[in-house]
N, C-alpha and C positions, 0 to 999 in steps of 0.2 A: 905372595902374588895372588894367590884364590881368594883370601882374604881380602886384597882391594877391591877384586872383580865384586865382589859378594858384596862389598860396603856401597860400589858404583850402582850397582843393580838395585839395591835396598834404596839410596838416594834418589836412583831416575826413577823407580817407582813411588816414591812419597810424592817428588816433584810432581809425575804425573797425577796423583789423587788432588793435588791442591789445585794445579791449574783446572783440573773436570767441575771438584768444587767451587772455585771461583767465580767460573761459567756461568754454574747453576743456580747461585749466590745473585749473581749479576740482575737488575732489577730490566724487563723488557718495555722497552719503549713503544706504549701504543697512543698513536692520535687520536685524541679524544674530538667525539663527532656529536652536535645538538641540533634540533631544528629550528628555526625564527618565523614567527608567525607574524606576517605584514599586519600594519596598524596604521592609524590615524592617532596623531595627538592634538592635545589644546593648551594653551596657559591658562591660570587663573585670569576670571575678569573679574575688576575692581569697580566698583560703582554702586547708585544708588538705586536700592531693587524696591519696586512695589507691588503689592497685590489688589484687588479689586474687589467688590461685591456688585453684581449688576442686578435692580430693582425694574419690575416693568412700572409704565409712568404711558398718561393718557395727555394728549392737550384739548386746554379749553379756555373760552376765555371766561371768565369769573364776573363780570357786569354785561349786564345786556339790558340796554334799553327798551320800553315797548312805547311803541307811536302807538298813539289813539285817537281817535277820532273825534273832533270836539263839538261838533253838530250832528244832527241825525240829515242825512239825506242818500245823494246817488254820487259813487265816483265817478267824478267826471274829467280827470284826465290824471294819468299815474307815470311819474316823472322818472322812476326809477328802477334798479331790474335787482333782482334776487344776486348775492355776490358782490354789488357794485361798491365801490369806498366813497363815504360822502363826508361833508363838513360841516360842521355846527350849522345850523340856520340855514341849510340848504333847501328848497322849495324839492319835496318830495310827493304831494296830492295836493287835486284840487276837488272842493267837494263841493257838488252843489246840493243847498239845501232843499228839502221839500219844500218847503212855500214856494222857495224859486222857480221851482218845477212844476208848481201846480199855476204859476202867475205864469208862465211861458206862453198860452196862447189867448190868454187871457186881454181883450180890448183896451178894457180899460188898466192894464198897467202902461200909461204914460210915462211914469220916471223911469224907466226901463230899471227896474230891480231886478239884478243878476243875482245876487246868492250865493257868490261860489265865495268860499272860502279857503286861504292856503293854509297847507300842513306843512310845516319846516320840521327839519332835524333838530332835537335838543342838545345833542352831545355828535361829535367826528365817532366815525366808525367802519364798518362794513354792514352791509344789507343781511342778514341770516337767513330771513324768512320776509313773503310777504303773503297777506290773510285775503286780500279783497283784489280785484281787476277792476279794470274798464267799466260804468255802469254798474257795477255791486253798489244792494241797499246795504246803509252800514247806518245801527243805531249809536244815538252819543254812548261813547265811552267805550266802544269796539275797537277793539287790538288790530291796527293795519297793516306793521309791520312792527319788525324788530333789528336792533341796532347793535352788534355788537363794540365793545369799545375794546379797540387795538391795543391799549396800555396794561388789558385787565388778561392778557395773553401767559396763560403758564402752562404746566404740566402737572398735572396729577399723578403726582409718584405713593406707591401702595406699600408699605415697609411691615412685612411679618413683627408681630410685636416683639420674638428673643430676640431680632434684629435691630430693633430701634435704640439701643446704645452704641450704635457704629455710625446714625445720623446725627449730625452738630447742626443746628440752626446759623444761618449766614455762612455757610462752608461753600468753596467753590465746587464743581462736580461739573461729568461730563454728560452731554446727553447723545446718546448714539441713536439715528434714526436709521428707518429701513433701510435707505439707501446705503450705509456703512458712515455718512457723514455725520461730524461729530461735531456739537457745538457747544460752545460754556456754559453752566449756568450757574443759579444758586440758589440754596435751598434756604427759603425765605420764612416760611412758617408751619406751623403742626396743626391740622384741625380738631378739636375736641373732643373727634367719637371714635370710635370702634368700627367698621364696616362689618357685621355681624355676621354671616356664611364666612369666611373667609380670614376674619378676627386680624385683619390687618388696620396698621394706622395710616392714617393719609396726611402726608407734605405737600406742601405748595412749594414749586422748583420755579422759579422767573428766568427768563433768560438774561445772557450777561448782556448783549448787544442785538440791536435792532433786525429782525428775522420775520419774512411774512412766512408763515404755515398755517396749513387748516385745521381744525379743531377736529377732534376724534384722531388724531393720530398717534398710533401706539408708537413708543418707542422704548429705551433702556438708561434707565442714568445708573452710571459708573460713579461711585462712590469708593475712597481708598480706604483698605482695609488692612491693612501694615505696609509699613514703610522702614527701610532700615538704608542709612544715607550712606555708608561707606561700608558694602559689602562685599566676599569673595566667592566668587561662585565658578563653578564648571557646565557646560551642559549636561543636558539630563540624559545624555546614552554615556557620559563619564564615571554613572551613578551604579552601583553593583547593590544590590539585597538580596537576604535571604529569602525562605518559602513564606515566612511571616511578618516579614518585612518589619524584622526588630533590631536587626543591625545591617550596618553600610558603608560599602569600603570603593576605594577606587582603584587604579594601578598608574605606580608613581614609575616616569622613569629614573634610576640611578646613576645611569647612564644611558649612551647610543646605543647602546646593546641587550638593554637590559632593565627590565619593570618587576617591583615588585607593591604584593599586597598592603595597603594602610586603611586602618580603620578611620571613620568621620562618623561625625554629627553632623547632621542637615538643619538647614533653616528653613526659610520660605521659598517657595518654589513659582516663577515668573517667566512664563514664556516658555521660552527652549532651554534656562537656565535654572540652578538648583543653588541658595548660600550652603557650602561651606563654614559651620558654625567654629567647628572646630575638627581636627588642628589646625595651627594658621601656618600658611605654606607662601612662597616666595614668588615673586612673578615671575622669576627664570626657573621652576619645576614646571615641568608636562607632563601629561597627567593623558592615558589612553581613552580616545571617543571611539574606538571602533575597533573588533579584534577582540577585546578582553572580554567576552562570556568563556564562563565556564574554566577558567584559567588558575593556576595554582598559584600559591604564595610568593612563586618567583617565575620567572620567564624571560626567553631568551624573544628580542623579536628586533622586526627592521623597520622603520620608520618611513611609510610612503610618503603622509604630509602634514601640514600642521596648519591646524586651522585656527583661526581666532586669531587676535592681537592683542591681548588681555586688559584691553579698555573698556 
């Protein structure tokens, strides 16, 4: 009888070590807890990216007639004003000659000999300048005025000489004036010299279509300076670099919940956007514009909104 008792006891004591150990054994259930740090994301956008070189450029117009004078006398009446647009063979002075003018109270001129002579236009144009008024002596072959010809209208663009393999003769280009307005042009021809302070070459830019502007006006022609026609790119706060800016990564999401580190190469860089040389990624990847500084190789985060449409 002691004997069972003693085996009972020996039993409910082992029981109980195994059920303590089991407990202890027993692996404890803790909720695992992470923060999400709100973000912005984008798609890749697909399309044709270009960059630009912008050159300053003067207008002028490159023929200018000069009127001159083809008798020595007095002007005697001046038809036309400084600015104005005139037309071939337009009556612009009248001159009367000295003799005419010394014969004026003169008795005995009976044929009544006037003297005056007309000055026409040679060529259409605008007035630029003009040398003499009302009553000015003017000897033969003095400069009365000057004619600029409308057709002879370009820009004087200045190209650094290590940049003159990026200009093509007959290429189209843009010319941006002060105003911000932009109009076509093209770049027609090279002139033969050096501008020496400065050691720049000078083009001749025409305009693509018909445009009155005044000469001495500075402006900038835009000239493309790579082009890459089906490329991928992100905006440029989707761009990550180091302190030396030798390598560059983005954050890709892998899902709704969650972004991690990818290394890129970059392309050319246009606007608000940056190509993506390589890797090449999908247009349904998004990709973090806002949130990802300073961030580790993975991340847990929440999605505010998504910007772009990746066209």
């Amino acid at each position: 009888m002691d004997r069972l008792i003693k085996k009972g006891l020996i039993a409910g004591i082992i029981g109980l070590i195994v059920i303590t150990g089991c407990k202890q054994a027993a692996p404890i259930s803790e909720k695992t807890s992470h923060s999400t740090i709100p973000v912005t994301v984008s798609p890749v956008r697909t399309g044709q990216m270009v960059t630009y070189i912008e050159l300053n450029a003067t207008s002028a117009f490159l023929f200018k007639a000069a009127i001159k004078a083809p008798v020595t006398g007095f002007i005697d009446n001046l038809l036309v004003n400084q600015g104005e647009v005139v037309e071939k063979n337009q009556l612009l002075f009248k001159i009367k000659t000295k003799e005419a003018t010394a014969l004026m109270g003169d008795s005995l001129n009976n044929l009544k000999f006037s003297g005056v002579v007309d000055v026409k236009a040679a060529t259409a144009g605008v007035i630029t300048s003009i040398e003499h008024s009302d009553g000015d002596y003017v000897a033969e072959s003095d400069q009365l005025c000057q004619i600029a010809v409308q057709g002879s209208f370009a820009f004087i663009l200045d190209v650094p000489f290590e940049l003159s393999g990026k200009v093509k003769l007959n290429a189209p280009c843009d010319i941006v004036l002060p105003d911000s307005q932009v109009i076509k042009g093209i770049i027609k021809s090279r002139l033969p010299s050096m501008v020496g302070n400065s050691q720049t070459e000078r083009y001749i830019v025409r305009l693509a279509g018909p445009k009155s502007l005044p000469e001495n006006l500075s402006g900038k022609i835009r000239i493309v300076n790579e082009s890459v026609k089906k490329a991928a790119s992100l905006p440029k706060s989707s761009i990550l670099t180091n302190e030396t800016m030798q390598s560059f990564w983005v954050m890709k999401l892998i899902n709704d919940s969650m972004a991690v580190k990818v290394p890129v190469s970059i392309g050319i860089s246009a606007e608000e956007y940056v190509q993506i040389a390589r890797p090449e990624f999908k247009t349904s990847d998004l990709f973090l514009t806002s949130g990802n500084y300073g961030l580790g190789d993975t991340v847990y985060i929440k999605v505010l909104k998504t910007i772009g449409n990746g066209q």
